[in-house]
N, C-alpha and C positions, 0 to 999 in steps of 0.2 A: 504494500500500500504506500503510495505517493504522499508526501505532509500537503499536498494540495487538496487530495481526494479524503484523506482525514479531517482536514477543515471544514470540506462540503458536510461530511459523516456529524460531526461533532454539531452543524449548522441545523443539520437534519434531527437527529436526537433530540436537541437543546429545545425546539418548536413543538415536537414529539410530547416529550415528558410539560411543558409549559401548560401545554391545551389537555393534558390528563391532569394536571393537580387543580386548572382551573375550572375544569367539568366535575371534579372531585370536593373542591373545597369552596367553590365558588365565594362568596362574602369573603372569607378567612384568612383568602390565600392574601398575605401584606405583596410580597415579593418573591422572583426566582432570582435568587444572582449569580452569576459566572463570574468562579475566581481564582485563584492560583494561575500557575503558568497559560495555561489556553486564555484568560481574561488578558495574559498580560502579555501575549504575541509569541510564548517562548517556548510552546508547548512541542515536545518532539514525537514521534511516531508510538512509541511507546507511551508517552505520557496520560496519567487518568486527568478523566473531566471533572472539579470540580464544582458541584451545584450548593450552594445553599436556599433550604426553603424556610421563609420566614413565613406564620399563620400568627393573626391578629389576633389571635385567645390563647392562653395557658392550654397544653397539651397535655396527655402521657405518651413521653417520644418512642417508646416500645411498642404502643396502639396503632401510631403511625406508622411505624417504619412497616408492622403485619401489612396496613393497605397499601404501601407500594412499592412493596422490595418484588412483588412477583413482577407487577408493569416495569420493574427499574432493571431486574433481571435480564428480561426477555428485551429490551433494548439492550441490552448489553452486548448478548445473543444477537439479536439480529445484526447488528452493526459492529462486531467486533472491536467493541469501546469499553472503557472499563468505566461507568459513570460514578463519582464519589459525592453523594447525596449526605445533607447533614441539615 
């Protein structure tokens, strides 16, 4: 895989998982943010994507992560990315 074709990849993902936590959480969801190396142009072929998801109310982050470690998986899977969700 090309770091050009991984950009595309990681462009695809990132709109992927955005429009699942906001059909998911809809009101709650504050924010998705893109950060570490891929936010910051430096990210190499190997490197994971990290996402942070902020929700507007008090959680239990273990409730959460049960609803979408399978969808976060399975884009993993399909796109050969390793996405790091927090």
């Amino acid at each position: 895989m090309l770091l050009e074709e991984r950009r595309s990849l990681v462009e695809i993902t990132t709109k992927k998982l955005k429009n699942y936590l906001v059909e998911l959480y809809q009101d709650e969801l504050e924010q998705v943010i893109l950060f570490g190396s891929e936010a910051r142009g430096e990210a190499e072929i190997d490197s994971d994507v990290d996402i942070l998801i902020v929700l507007k109310n008090s959680f239990n982050y273990f409730d959460e992560i049960k609803k979408i470690s399978g969808f976060i998986s399975d884009l993993c899977l399909d796109y050969e990315l390793y996405l790091s969700c927090c």
